[in-house]
KELUM-962499 format. One record per residue (C-alpha): residue in one letter; x, y, z. Coordinates in steps of 0.001 Angstrom, whole numbers, plus 524288, in hexadecimal, padded with zeros to 5 digits. Layout:
BEGIN
AXYZ ...
//
This chain:
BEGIN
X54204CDA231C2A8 X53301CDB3C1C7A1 X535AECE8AF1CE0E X53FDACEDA51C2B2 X53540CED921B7E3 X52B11CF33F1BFED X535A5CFE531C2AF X5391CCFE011B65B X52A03CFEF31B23B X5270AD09A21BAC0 X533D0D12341B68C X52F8CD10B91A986 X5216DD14811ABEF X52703D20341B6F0 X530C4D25F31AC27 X524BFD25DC1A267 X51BDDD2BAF1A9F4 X5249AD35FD1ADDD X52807D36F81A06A X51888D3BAC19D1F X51376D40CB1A946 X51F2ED4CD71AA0C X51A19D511D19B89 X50C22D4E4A19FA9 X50CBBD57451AC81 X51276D62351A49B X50706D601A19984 X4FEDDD60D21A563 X505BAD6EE71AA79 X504F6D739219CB5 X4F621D701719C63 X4F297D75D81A84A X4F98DD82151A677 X4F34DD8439197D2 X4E535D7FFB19E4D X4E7FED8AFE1A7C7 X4EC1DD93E819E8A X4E0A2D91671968E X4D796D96901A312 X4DEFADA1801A26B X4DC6EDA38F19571 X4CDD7DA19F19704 X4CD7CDAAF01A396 X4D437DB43119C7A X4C8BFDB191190FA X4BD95DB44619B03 X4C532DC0041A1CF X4C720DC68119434 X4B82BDC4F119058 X4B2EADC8D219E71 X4BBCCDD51119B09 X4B5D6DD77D18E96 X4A637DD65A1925F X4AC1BDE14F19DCF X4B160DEA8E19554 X4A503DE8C018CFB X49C53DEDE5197C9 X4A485DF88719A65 X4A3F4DFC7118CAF X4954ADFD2218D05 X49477E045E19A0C X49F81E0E8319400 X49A78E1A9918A70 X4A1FBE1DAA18019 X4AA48E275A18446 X4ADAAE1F8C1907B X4B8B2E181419077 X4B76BE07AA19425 X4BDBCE05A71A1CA X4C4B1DF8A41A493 X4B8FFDF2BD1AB1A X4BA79DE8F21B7E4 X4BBEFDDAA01B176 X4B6BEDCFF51BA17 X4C189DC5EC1B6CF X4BB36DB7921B92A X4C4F6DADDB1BFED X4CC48DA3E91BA4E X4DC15DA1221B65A X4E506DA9A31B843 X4E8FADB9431BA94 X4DEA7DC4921B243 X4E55EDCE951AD51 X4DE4BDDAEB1A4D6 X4E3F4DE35419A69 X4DBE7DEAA71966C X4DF9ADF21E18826 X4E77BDFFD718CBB X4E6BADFC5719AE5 X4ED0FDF7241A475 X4EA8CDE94E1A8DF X4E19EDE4D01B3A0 X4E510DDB211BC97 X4F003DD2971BE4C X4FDC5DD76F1B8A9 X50231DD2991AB7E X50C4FDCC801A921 X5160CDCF9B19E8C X51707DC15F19923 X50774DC35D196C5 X50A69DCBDF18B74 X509B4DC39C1809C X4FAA5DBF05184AF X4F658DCCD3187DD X4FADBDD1DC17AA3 X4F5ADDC60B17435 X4E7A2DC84217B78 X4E739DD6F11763D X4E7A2DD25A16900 X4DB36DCBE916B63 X4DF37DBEE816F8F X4DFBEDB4C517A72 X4EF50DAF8C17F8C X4F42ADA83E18828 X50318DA59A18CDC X5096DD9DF319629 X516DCDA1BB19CDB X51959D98941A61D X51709D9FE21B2AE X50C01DA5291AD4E X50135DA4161A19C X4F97EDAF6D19B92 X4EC96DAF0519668 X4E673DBAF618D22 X4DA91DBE5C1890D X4D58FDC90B181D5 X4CA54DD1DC18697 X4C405DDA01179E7 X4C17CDE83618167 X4B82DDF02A17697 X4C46EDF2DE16C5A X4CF45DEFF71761F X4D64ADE36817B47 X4D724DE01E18849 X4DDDFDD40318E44 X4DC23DCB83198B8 X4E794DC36F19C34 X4E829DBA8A1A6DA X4F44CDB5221AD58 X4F5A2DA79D1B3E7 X500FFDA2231BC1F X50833D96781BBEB X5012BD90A21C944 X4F479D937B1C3B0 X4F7D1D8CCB1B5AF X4FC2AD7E6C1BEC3 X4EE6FD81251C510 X4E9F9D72AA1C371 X4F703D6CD71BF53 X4F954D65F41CC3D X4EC7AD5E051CC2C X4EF1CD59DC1BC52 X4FD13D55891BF80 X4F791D4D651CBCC X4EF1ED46891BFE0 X4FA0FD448D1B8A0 X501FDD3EBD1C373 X4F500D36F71C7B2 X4F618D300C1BA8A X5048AD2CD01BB5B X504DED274D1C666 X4F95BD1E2C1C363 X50198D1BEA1B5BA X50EAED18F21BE26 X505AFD10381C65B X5017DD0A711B961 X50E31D09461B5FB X51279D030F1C261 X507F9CF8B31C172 X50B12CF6621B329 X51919CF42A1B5A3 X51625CEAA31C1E5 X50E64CE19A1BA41 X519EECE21D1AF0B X52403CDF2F1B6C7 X51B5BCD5BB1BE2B X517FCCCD261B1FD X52753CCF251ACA4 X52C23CCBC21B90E X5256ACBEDF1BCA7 X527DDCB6B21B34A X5382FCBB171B626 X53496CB8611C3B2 X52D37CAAE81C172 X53A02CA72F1B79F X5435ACAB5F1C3AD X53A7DCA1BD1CF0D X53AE8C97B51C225 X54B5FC984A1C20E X549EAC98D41D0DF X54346C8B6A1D253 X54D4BC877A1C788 X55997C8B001D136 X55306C84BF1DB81 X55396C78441D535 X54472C77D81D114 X5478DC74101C202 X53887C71251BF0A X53694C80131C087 X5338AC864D1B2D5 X531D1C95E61AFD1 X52584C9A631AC4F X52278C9E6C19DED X523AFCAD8A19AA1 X51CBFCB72919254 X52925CC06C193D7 X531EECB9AF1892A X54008CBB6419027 X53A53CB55519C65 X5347BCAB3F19379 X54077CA88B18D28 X547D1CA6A819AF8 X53CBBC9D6419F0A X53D9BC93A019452 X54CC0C944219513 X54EF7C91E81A5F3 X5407AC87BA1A367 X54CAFC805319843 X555FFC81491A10C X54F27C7BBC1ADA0 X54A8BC71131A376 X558BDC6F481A16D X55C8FC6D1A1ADF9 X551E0C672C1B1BA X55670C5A811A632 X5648AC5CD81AB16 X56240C59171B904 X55867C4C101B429 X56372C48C01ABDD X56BF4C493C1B75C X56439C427D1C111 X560D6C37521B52D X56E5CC35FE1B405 X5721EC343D1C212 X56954C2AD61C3EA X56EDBC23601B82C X57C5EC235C1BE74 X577CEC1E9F1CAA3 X57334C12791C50C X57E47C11381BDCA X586AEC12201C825 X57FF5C0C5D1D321 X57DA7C00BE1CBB9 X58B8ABFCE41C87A X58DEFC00321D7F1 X5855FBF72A1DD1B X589CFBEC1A1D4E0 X596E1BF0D11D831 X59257BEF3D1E722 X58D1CBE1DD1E38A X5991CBDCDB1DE06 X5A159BE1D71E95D X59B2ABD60D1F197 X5A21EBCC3D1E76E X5AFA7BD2EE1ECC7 X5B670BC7B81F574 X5BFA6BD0B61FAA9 X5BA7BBD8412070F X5C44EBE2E920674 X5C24ABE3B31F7F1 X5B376BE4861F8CC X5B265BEE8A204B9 X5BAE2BF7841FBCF X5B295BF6621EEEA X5A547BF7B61F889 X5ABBAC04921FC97 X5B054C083A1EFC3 X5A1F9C04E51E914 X59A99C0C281F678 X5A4C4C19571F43C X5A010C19891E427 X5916DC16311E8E2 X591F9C224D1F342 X5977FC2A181E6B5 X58D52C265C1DC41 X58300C29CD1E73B X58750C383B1E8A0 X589FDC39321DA63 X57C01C35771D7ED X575E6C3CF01E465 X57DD1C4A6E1DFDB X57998C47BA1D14D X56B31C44F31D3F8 X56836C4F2C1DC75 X55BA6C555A1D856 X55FF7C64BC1DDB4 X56CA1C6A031DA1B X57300C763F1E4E0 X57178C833F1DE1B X56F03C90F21E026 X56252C905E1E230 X564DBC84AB1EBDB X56242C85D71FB7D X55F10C7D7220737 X5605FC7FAE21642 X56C9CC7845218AE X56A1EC77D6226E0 X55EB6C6EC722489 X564AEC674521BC1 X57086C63C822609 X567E3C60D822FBC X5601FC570F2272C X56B15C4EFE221EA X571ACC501E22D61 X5648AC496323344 X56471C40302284D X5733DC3BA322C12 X5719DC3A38239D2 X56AD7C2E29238B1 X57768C275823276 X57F44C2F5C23C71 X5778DC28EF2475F X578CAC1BF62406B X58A3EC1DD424090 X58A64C220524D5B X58D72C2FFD24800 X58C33C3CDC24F6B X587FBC49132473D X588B4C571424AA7 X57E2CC5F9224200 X57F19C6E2D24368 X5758EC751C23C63 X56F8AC805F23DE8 X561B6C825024046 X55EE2C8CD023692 X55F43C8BCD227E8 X56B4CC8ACA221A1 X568CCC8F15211AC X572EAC89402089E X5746CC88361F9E9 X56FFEC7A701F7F5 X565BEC725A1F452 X560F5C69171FDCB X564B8C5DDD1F721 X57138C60E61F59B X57387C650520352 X56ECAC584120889 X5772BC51CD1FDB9 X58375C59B3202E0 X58002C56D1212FF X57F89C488920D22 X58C6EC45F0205EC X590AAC4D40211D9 X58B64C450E21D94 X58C60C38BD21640 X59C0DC3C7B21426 X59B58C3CB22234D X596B0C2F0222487 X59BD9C285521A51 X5AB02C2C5721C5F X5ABDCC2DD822D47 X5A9F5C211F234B6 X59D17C1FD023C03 X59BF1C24FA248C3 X5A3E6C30462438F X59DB2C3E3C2491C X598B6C496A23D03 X59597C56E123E8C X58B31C5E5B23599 X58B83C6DF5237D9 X583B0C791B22EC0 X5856AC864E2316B X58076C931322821 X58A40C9B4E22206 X588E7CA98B22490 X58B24CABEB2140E X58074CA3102145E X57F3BC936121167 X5844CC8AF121B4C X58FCEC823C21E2D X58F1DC73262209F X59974C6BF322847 X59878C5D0022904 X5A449C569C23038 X5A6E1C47E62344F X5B17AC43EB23DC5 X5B6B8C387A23689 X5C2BDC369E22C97 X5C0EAC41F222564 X5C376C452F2171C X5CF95C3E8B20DF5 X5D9FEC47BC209CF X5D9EDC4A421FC3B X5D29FC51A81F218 X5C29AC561E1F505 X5BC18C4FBE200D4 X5BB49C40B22022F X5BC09C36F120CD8 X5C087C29D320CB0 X5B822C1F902037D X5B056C2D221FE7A X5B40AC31E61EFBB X5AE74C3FC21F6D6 X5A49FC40C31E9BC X59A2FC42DA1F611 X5A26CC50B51FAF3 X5A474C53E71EE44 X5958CC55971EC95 X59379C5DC61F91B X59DB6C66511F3F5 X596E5C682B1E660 X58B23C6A091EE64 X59286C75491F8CB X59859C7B471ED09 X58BE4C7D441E5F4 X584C4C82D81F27A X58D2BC8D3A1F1F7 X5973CC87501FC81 X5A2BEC7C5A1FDEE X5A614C70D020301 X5B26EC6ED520B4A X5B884C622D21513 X5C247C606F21F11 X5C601C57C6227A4 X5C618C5AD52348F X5C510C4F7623CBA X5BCFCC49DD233D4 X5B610C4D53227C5 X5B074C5E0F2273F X5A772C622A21A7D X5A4B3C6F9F21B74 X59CD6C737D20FEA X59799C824120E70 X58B15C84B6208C9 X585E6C8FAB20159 X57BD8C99BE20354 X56F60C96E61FB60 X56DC1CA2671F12B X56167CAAC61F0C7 
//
């Protein structure tokens, strides 16, 4: 947007000064032209009465039976071609052009003319001989009427430029003031996306932006009360269900019946493992988004650290196969480490200790990654979605929400033992 309304800015301000400097450089031709012209006009002026004090002296040097001579004229220099005619002669100097006509005939009734036509420009004056008329008529070309033309029209483009470049800075510092507070709204939204809800747009002086502001600052307020609700109201059902559980697990020791009571402990520790990952999924602070990333290949390796100690513990021996450079997915980090979790802790709550697990990460070349955790134990229950025995498979089902929503999916096997191969999606840019 920056760089369109400075284009836009300096189209505008290109067309316009086209727009006036094309009539201005032909006001400047015209100008010239008439200014040269006008010289003529004046040599012409000066020829004429240099003519005139000439013939005067050789009237007074003549008797009166002696007829005047066309005397020698010293013609000063200036603009322009001399031409004499004198009255009942022929002319003197440079040949006359036809088109000159209508100046020469208007000189020899006593009066000054001048004509442009195109080409060429003519310039009359007349020169009072005793009772006679003569007429000097000078002739000037087109080269010699652009005589100064070039240096005026460098002015003229002198001054555009410096308006274009007046322009150009103009139209920066618009765009630049538009533009920011659009950008500052986007890196606002941005922060927003990436799970920052305290992030607020700044106020505008540009009423549309303003006007965007105050309605993504309601909505971030709005989610922002959404997701307290939320967490105020998981914590509410975890007391109320982990209260009634552990009196439940109280009463169990009143059960006289071993069999009986082992069953109900089992029973009361499968709804326990379920109200925990009900709770953990519902109060997670981040939620996996668009916006959402993490280096998956550091988060394997840590939980896979953080599980080893329990491996150790059950006699267990894990294979990790990571590799060493990043891996980018489309998760937060909290979720991934809740998916590795339900994952691993599937491993060791439904395969007998002592039973062997295998971790492996590897990059897709579409980008994100895929994650294949596999135990060696009894594997996975026929029937519908993924569960093992004494599991309601509530724990899977979250990994899959959280695959799904990277972009990816989550599917098992059995194949001597338990395989969950979940795909993960490439984090957006």
């Amino acid at each position: 947007m920056y760089r369109r309304l400075v284009a836009f800015s300096l189209s505008v301000a290109f067309v316009a000064l086209v727009a006036l400097v094309i009539p201005l450089g032909l006001a400047v031709r015209d100008l010239v032209r008439s200014e040269e012209i006008t010289h003529a006009a004046d040599h012409a002026r000066v020829v004429a009465d240099a003519w005139e004090k000439a013939w005067q002296r050789a009237s007074a040097k003549a008797t009166s039976d002696d007829t005047v001579r066309m005397p020698k004229v010293d013609i000063p220099p200036g603009e322009g071609v001399v031409t004499l005619l004198p009255p009942a002669k022929p002319p003197v100097g440079a040949p006359v052009d036809p088109r000159a006509d209508q100046v020469i005939h208007a000189a020899r009734k006593g009066q000054s003319a001048n004509e442009d036509v195109g080409d060429l420009a003519f310039s009359s004056a007349p020169a009072i001989l005793d009772d006679k008329t003569g007429v000097v008529l000078v002739t000037v070309t087109s080269e010699e009427m652009r005589e100064g033309l070039a240096g005026r029209l460098a002015v003229l483009g002198g001054v555009s430029v410096a308006l274009l470049t007046f322009a150009g800075v103009a139209a920066w510092l618009l765009a630049r003031r538009t533009a920011r507070p659009i950008l500052e709204l986007a890196q606002a939204a941005d922060a927003m996306a990436d799970g920052d809800l305290t992030a607020r747009a700044q106020s505008s002086d540009i009423k549309e932006v303003q006007d965007v502001s105050v309605a993504l600052n309601r909505l971030a307020s709005r989610v922002q009360e959404l997701l307290d609700d939320e967490r105020a109201n998981a914590a509410e059902l975890a007391h109320q269900l982990r209260t009634p559980l552990t009196v439940l697990s109280v009463d169990l020791d009143g059960v006289a019946d071993p069999e009986v009571r082992a069953r109900l402990e089992e029973d009361v520790l499968a709804l326990q493992r379920q109200t925990d990952e009900i709770i953990t999924a519902a109060r997670r602070s981040q939620r996996e988004g668009l916006r959402a990333q993490c280096d998956a290949a550091e988060g394997v390796r840590d939980r896979a650290a953080f599980w080893q100690v329990l491996a150790e513990d059950q006699e267990r021996s894990a294979t990790v196969t990571v590799p060493e450079a990043p891996v980018w997915v489309r998760l937060a980090a909290d979720d991934l480490t809740t998916l590795l979790d339900i994952l691993l802790q599937n491993v060791f709550l439904h395969s007998p200790e002592g039973t062997a697990y295998e971790i492996s990460l590897g990059a897709r070349a579409e980008g994100g990654a895929t994650l294949v955790v596999r135990d060696y134990g009894t594997g996975f229950t026929q029937g519908d979605g993924a569960q093992r025995i004494g599991s309601t498979g509530l724990g899977l089902s979250i990994a899959e929400r959280l695959s799904e929503a990277s972009g990816g999916r989550l599917d098992w096997q059995n194949d001597h033992g338990a395989v969950v191969v979940v795909t993960l999606g490439a984090p957006t840019d």
